[in-house]
MIROLUM-651417 format. One record per residue (C-alpha): residue number from 0; residue in three letters; x, y, z. Coordinates in steps of 0.02 Angstrom, whole numbers. Layout:
REM MIROLUM-651417
node k: NUM r: ALA east: X north: Y up: Z
...
//
This chain:
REM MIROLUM-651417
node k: 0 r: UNK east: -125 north: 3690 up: -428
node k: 1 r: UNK east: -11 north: 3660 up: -568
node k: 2 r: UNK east: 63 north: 3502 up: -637
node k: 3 r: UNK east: 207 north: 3492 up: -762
node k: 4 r: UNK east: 263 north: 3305 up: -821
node k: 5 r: UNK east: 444 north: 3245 up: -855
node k: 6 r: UNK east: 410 north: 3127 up: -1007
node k: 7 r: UNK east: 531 north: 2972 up: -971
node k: 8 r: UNK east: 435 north: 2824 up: -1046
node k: 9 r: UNK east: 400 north: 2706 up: -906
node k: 10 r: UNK east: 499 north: 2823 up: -772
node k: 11 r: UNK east: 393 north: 2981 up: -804
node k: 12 r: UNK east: 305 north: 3090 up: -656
node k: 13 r: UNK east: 224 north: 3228 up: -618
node k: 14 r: UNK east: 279 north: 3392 up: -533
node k: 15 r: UNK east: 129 north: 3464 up: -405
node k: 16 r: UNK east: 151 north: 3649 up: -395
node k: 17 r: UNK east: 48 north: 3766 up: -285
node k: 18 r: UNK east: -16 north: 3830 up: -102
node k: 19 r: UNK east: -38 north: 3680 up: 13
node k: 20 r: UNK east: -1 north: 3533 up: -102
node k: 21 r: UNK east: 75 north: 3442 up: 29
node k: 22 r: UNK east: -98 north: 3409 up: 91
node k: 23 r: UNK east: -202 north: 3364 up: -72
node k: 24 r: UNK east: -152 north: 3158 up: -57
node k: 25 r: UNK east: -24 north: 3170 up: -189
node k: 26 r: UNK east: 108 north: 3092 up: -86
node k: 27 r: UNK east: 22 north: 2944 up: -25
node k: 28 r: UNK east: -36 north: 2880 up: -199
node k: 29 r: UNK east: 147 north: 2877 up: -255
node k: 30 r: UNK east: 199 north: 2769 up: -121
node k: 31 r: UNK east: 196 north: 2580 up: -202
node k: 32 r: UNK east: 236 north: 2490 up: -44
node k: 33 r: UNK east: 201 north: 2498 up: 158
node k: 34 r: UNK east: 374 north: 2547 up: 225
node k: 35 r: UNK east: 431 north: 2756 up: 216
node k: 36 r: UNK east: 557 north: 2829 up: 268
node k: 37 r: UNK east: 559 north: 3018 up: 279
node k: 38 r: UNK east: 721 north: 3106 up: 264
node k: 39 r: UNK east: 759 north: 3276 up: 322
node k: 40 r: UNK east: 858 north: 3402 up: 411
node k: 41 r: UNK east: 851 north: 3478 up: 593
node k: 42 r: UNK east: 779 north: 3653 up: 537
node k: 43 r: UNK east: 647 north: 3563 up: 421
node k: 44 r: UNK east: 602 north: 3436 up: 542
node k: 45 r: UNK east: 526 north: 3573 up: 671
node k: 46 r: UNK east: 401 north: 3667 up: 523
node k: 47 r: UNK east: 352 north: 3521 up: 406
node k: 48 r: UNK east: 394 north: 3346 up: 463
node k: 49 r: UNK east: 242 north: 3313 up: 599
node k: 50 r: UNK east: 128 north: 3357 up: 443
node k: 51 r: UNK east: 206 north: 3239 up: 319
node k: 52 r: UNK east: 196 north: 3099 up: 456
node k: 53 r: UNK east: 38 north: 3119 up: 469
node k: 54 r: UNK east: -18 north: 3112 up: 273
node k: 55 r: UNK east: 94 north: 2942 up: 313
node k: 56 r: UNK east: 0 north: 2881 up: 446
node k: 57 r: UNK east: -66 north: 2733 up: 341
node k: 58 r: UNK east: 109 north: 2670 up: 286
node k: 59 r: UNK east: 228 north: 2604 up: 415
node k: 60 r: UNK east: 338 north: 2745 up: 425
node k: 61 r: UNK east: 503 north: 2811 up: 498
node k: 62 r: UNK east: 613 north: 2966 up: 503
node k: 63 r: UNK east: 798 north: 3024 up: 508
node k: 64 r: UNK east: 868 north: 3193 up: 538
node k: 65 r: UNK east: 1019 north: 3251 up: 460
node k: 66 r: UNK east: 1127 north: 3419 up: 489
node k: 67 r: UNK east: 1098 north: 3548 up: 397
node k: 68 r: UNK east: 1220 north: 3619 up: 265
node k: 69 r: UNK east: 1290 north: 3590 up: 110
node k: 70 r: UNK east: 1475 north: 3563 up: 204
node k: 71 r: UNK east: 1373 north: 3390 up: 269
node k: 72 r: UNK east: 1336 north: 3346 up: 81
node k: 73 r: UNK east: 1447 north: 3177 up: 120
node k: 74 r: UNK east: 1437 north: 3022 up: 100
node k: 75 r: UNK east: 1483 north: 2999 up: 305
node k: 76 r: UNK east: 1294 north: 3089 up: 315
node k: 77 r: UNK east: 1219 north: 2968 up: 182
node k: 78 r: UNK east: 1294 north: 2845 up: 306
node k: 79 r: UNK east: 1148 north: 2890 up: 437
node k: 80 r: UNK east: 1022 north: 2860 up: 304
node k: 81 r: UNK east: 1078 north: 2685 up: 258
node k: 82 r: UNK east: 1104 north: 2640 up: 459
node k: 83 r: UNK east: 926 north: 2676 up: 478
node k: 84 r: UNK east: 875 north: 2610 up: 354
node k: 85 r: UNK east: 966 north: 2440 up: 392
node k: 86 r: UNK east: 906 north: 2465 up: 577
node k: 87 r: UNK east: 723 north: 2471 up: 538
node k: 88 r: UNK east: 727 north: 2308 up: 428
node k: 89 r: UNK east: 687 north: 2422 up: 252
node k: 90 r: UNK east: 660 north: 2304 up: 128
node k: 91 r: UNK east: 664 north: 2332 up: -76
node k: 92 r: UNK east: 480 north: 2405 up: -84
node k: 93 r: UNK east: 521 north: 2558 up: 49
node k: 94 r: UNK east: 495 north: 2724 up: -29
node k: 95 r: UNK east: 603 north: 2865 up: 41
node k: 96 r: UNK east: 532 north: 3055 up: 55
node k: 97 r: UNK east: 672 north: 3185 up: 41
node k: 98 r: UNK east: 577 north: 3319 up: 139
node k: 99 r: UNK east: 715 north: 3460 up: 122
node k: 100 r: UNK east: 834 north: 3577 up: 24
node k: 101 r: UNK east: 933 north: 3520 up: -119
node k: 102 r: UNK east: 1058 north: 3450 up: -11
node k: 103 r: UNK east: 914 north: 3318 up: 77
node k: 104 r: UNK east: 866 north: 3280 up: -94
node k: 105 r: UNK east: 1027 north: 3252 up: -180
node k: 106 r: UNK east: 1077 north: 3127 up: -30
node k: 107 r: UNK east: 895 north: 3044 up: -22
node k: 108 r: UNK east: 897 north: 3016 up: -204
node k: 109 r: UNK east: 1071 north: 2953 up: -199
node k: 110 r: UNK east: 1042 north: 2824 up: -48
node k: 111 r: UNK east: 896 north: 2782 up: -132
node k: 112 r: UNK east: 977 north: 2747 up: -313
node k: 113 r: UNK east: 1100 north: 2630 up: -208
node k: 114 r: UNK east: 1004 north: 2542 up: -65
node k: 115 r: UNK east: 1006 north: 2372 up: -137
node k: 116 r: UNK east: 1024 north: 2427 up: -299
node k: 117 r: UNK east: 858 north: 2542 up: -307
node k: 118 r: UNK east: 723 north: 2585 up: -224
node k: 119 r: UNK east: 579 north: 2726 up: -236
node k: 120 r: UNK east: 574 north: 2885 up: -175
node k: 121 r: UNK east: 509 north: 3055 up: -191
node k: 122 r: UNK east: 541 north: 3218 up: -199
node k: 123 r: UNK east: 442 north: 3368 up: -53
node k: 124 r: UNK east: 580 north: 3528 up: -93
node k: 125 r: UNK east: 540 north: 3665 up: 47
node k: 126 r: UNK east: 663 north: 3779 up: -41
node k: 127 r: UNK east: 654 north: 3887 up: -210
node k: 128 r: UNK east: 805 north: 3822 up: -277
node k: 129 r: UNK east: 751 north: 3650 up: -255
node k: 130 r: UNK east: 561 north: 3675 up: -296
node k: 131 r: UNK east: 666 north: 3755 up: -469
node k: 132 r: UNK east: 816 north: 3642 up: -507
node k: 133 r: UNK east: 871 north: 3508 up: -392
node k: 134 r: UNK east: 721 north: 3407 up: -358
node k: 135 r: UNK east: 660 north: 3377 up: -551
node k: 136 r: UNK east: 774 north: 3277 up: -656
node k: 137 r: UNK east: 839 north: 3146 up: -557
node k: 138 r: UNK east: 1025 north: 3197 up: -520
node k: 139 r: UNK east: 1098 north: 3140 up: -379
node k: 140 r: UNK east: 1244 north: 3124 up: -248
node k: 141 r: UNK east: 1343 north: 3195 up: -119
node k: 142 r: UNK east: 1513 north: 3315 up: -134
node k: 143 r: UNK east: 1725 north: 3273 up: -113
node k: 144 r: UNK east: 1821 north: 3383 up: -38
node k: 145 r: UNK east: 1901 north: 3399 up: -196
node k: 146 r: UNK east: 1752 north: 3437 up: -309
node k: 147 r: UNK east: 1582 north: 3451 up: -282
node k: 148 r: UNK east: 1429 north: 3332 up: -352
node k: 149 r: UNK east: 1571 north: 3211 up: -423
node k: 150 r: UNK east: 1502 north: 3076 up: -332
node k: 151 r: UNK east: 1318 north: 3023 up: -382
node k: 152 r: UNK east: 1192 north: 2929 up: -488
node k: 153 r: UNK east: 1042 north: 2990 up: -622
node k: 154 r: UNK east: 899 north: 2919 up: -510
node k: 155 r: UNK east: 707 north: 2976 up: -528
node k: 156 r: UNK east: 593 north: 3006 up: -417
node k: 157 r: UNK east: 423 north: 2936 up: -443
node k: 158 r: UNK east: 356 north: 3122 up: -429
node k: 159 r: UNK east: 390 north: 3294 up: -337
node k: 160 r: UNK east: 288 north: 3402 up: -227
node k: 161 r: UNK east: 330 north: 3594 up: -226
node k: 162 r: UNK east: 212 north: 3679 up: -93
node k: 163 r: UNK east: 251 north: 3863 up: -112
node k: 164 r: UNK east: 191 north: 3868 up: 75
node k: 165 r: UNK east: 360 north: 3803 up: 129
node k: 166 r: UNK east: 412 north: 3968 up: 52
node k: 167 r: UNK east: 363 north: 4065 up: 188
node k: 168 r: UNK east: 491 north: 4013 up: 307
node k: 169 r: UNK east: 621 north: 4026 up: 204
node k: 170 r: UNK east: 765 north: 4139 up: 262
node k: 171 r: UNK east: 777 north: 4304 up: 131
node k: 172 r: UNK east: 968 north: 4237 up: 80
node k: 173 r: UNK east: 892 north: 4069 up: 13
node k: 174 r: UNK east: 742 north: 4140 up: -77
node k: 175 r: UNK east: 879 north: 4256 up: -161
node k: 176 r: UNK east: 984 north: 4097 up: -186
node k: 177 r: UNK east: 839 north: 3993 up: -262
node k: 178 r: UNK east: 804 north: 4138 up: -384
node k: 179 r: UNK east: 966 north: 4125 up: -471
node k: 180 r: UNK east: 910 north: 3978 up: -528
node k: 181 r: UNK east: 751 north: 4037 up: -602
node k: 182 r: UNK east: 854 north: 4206 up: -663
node k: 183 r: UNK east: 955 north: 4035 up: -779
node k: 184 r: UNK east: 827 north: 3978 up: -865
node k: 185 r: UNK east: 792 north: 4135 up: -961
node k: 186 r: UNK east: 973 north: 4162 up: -984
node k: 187 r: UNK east: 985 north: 4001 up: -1074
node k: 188 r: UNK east: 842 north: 3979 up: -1166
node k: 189 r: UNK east: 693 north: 4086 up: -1137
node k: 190 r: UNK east: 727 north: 4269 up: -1180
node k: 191 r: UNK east: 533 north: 4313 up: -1132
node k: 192 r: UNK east: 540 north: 4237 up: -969
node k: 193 r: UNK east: 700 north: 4348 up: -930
node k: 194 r: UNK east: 575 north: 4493 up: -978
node k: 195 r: UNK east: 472 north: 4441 up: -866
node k: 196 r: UNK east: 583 north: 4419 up: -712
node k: 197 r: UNK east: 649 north: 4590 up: -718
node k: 198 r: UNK east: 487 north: 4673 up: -732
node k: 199 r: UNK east: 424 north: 4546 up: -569
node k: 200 r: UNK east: 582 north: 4541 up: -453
node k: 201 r: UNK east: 500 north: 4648 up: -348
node k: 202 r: UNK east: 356 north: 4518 up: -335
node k: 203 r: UNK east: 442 north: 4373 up: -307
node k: 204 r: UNK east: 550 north: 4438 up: -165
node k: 205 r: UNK east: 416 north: 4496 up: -78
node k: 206 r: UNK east: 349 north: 4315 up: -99
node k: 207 r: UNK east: 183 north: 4343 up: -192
node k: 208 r: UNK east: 110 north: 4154 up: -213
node k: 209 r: UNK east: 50 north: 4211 up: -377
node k: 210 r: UNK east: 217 north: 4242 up: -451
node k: 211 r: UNK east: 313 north: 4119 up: -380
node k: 212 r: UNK east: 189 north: 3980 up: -425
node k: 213 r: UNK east: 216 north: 4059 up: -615
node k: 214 r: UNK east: 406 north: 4066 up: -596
node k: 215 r: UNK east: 414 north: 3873 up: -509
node k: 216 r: UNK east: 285 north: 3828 up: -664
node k: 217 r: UNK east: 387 north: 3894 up: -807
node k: 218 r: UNK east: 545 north: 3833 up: -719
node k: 219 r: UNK east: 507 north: 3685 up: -712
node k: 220 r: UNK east: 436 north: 3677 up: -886
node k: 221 r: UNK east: 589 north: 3704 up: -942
node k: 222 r: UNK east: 715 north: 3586 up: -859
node k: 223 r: UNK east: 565 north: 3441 up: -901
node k: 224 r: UNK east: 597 north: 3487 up: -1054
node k: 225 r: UNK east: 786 north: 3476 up: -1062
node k: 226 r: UNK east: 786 north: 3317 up: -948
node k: 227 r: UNK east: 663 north: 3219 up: -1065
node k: 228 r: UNK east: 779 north: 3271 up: -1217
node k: 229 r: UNK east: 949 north: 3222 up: -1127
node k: 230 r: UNK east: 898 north: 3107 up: -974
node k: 231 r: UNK east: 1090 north: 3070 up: -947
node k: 232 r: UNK east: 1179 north: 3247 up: -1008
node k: 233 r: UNK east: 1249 north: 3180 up: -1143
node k: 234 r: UNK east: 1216 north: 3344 up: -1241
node k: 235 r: UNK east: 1097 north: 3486 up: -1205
node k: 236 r: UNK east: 1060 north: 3457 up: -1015
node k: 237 r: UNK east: 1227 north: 3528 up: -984
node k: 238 r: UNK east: 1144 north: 3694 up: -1044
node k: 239 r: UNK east: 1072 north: 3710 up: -879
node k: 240 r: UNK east: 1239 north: 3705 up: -797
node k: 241 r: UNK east: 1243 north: 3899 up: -840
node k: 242 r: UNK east: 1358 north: 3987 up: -714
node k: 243 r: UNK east: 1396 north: 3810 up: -636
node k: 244 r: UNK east: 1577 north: 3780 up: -660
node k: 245 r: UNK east: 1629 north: 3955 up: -611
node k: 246 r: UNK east: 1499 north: 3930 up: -446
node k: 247 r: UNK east: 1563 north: 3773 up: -411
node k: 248 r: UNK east: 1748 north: 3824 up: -410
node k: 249 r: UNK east: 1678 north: 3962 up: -285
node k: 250 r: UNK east: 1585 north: 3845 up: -173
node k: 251 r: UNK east: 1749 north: 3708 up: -168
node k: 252 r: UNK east: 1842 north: 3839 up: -123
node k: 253 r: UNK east: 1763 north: 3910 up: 19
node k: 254 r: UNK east: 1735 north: 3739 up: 89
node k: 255 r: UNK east: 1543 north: 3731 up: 52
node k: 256 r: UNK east: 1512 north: 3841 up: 193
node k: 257 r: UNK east: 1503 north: 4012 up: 157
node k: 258 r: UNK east: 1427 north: 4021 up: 14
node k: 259 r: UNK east: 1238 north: 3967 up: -64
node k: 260 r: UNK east: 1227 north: 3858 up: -195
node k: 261 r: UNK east: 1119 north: 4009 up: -299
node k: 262 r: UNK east: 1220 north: 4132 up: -229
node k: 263 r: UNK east: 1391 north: 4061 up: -303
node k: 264 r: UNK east: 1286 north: 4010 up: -462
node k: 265 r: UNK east: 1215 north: 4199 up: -495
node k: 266 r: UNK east: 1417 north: 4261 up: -499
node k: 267 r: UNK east: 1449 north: 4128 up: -614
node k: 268 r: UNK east: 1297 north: 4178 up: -721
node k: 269 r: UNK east: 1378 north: 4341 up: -725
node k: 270 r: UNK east: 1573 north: 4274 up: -766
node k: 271 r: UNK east: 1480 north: 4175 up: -892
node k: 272 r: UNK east: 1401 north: 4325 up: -985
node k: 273 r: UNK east: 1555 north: 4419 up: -961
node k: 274 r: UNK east: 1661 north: 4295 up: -1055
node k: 275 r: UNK east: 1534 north: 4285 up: -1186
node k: 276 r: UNK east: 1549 north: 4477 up: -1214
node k: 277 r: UNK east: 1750 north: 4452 up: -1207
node k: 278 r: UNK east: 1731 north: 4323 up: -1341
node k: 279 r: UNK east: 1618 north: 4431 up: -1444
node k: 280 r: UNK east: 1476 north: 4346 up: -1428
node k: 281 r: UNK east: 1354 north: 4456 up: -1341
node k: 282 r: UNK east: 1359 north: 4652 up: -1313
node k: 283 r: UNK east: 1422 north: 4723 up: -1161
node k: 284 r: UNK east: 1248 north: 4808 up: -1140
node k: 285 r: UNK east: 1186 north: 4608 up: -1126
node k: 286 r: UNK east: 1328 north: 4571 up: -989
node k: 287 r: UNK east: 1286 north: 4731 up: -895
node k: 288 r: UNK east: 1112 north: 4685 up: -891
node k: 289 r: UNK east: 1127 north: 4507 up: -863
node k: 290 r: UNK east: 1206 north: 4560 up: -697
node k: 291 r: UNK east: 1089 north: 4696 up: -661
node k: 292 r: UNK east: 958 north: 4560 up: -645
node k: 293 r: UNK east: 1051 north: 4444 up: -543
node k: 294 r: UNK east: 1107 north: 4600 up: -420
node k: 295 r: UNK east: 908 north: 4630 up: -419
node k: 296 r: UNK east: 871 north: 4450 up: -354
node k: 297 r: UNK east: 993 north: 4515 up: -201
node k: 298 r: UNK east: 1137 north: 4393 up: -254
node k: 299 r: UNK east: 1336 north: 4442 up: -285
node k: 300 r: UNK east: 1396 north: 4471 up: -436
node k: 301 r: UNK east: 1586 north: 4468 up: -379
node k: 302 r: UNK east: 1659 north: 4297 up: -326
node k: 303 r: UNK east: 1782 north: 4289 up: -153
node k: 304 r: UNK east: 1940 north: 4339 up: -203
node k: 305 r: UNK east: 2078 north: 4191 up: -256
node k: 306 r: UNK east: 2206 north: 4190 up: -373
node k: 307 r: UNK east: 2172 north: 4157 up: -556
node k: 308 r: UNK east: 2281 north: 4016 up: -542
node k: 309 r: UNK east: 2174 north: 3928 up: -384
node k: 310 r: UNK east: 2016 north: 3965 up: -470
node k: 311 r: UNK east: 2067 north: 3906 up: -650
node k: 312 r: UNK east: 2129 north: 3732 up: -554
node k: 313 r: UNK east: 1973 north: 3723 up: -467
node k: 314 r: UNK east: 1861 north: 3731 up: -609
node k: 315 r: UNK east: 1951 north: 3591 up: -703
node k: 316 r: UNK east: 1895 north: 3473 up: -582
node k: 317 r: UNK east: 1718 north: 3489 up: -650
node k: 318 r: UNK east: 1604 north: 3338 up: -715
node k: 319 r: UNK east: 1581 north: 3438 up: -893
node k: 320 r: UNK east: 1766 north: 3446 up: -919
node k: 321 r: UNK east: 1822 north: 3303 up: -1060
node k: 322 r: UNK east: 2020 north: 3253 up: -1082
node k: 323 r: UNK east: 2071 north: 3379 up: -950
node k: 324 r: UNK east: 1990 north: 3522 up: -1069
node k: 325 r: UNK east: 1876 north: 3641 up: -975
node k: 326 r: UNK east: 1696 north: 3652 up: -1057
node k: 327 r: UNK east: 1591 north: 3797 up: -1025
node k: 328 r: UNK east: 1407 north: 3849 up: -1044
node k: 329 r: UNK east: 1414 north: 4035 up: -1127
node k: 330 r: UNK east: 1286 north: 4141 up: -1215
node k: 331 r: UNK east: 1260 north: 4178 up: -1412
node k: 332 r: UNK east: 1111 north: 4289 up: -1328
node k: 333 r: UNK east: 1011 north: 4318 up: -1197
node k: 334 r: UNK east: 897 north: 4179 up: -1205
node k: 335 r: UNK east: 1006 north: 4074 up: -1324
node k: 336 r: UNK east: 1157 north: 3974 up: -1235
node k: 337 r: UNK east: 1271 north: 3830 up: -1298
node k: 338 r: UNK east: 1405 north: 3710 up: -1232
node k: 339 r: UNK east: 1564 north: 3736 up: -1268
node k: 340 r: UNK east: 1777 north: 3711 up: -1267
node k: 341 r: UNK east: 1797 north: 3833 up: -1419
node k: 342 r: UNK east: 1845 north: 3988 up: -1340
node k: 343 r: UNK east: 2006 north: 4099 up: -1311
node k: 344 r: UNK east: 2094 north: 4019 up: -1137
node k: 345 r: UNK east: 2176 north: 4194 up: -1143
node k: 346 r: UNK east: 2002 north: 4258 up: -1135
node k: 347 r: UNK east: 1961 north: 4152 up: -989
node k: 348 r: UNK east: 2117 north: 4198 up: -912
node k: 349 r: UNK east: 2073 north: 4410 up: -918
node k: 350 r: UNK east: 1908 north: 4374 up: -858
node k: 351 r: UNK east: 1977 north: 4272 up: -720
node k: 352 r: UNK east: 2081 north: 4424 up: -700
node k: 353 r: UNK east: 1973 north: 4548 up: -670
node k: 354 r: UNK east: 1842 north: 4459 up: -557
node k: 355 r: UNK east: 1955 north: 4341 up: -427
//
């Protein structure tokens, strides 16, 4: 087992990384009071949920189902959440378990961060992506029909379990989709790491424990890092927003349906890098390999086409974007990326072009 720490002071915890975590009593030490409630979805519920009612069995516990989907990230489902909660008399000491996908644990946390005004909860991602990104951190909220994620808190959660066994059922498409994630972190600051994923794709889509406990580890190294720098993205957290605005003018605009959060992410990645090489910034031999890697993982590398126009007005409605000005994440390197508004809009504008 590994364990990586997100350094917040009083609000720090641990991340528990490995092959049957789940089981090891982690989650029952974090719990402070008697009351749980376990939060999850209708295909997690079947593989995972009996077993993390049973490491509950001490604890006066309940559970909810949700759909599953990002098109149910809502705040109608985060309704069901707070009816059950209300229903089972959950006082201020309940601890809720997001036992999920991103899209659990961005609604858990965010019922949690609001059910009179705060209460615990933690973090069990059965996904890559989350075990990666979503679940460390502490963001939280659900999606508008007019923008995704603009509705939401910073909330922590008192400390995250990624069992790599949950990997196993994973459908191929969201292994691929939780690998763009990992495929970011070298992109934006770790030029090793990317090294390292080319030369172990291979491994990790074949789902070798021993790599993907090494990629989870050094993934979530890094956004501990970041998040303990800039808790509230007030500066470099928005570094790990890489491929984000382009991904979530894809995702809007497909009606969070037909599309993966990774998978609209790794064509951003590569709009990104190929803005950076318009703007001179990196070679065209670093954008052609940037999206050799993230066609490797399995993911697109072309968004859904849309005009320049629709895609343009969808990416202003983004949470980065100050005074109406578009801010982007692009790369000085490979393994070197800043936040920025100083570029070319006619720059934008061909690259738009060419890919929508």
């Amino acid at each position: 087992m590994k364990t990586v720490r997100v350094d917040l002071d009083d609000r720090s915890y641990p991340i528990y990384i490995g092959n049957d975590v789940l089981g090891a009593e982690h989650l029952a030490q974090h719990i402070p009071g008697r009351q749980v409630l376990v939060v999850t979805n209708e295909t997690i519920a079947p593989l995972y949920l009996e077993r993390t009612l049973a490491e509950l069995s001490d604890f006066q516990c309940d559970a909810v189902l949700l759909p599953d989907g990002e098109r149910y990230k809502t705040l109608e489902t985060a309704g069901r959440i707070y009816d059950r909660l209300l229903e089972s008399r959950m006082d201020r000491q309940v601890t809720l378990v997001a036992l999920g996908g991103g899209v659990v644990g961005d609604i858990t946390g965010f019922v949690a961060a609001t059910y009179q005004r705060g209460v615990h909860f933690v973090q069990i991602p059965t996904t890559l992506l989350a075990q990666v990104d979503s679940s460390v951190g502490g963001k939280t909220g659900v999606n508008h029909p007019l923008g995704k994620n603009m509705i939401g808190a910073f909330y922590q959660p008192r400390c995250v379990i990624a069992d790599t066994r949950t990997l196993a059922t994973l459908p191929e498409r969201e292994l691929q989709a939780g690998i763009a994630e990992v495929v970011k972190y070298g992109l934006i600051r770790d030029a090793a790491f990317l090294d390292w994923l080319e030369a172990h794709m291979s491994a990790l889509l074949a789902r070798d424990p021993e790599a993907l406990t090494y990629a989870i580890e050094q993934s979530c190294r890094h956004k501990a890092e970041v998040v303990a720098a800039d808790e509230r993205e007030a500066g470099q957290r928005a570094l790990l927003n890489l491929g984000h605005t382009f991904g979530h003018a894809i995702e809007t605009h497909t009606g969070y349906s037909e599309w993966l959060h990774g998978e609209a992410v790794g064509t951003g990645m590569c709009m990104a890098a190929r803005l950076s090489a318009e703007l001179g910034w990196i070679s065209e031999a670093d954008c052609a390999r940037t999206e050799r890697i993230v066609a490797a993982a399995g993911l697109p590398t072309r968004p859904p086409r849309m005009a320049s126009e629709r895609f343009l007005e969808l990416m202003a409605v983004d949470k980065k974007a100050i005074g109406g000005k578009i801010r982007l994440v692009l790369l000085k390197a490979l393994g070197h990326a800043v936040v920025t508004q100083d570029f070319d809009p006619s720059a934008l504008d061909r690259v738009l072009a060419e890919y929508a």
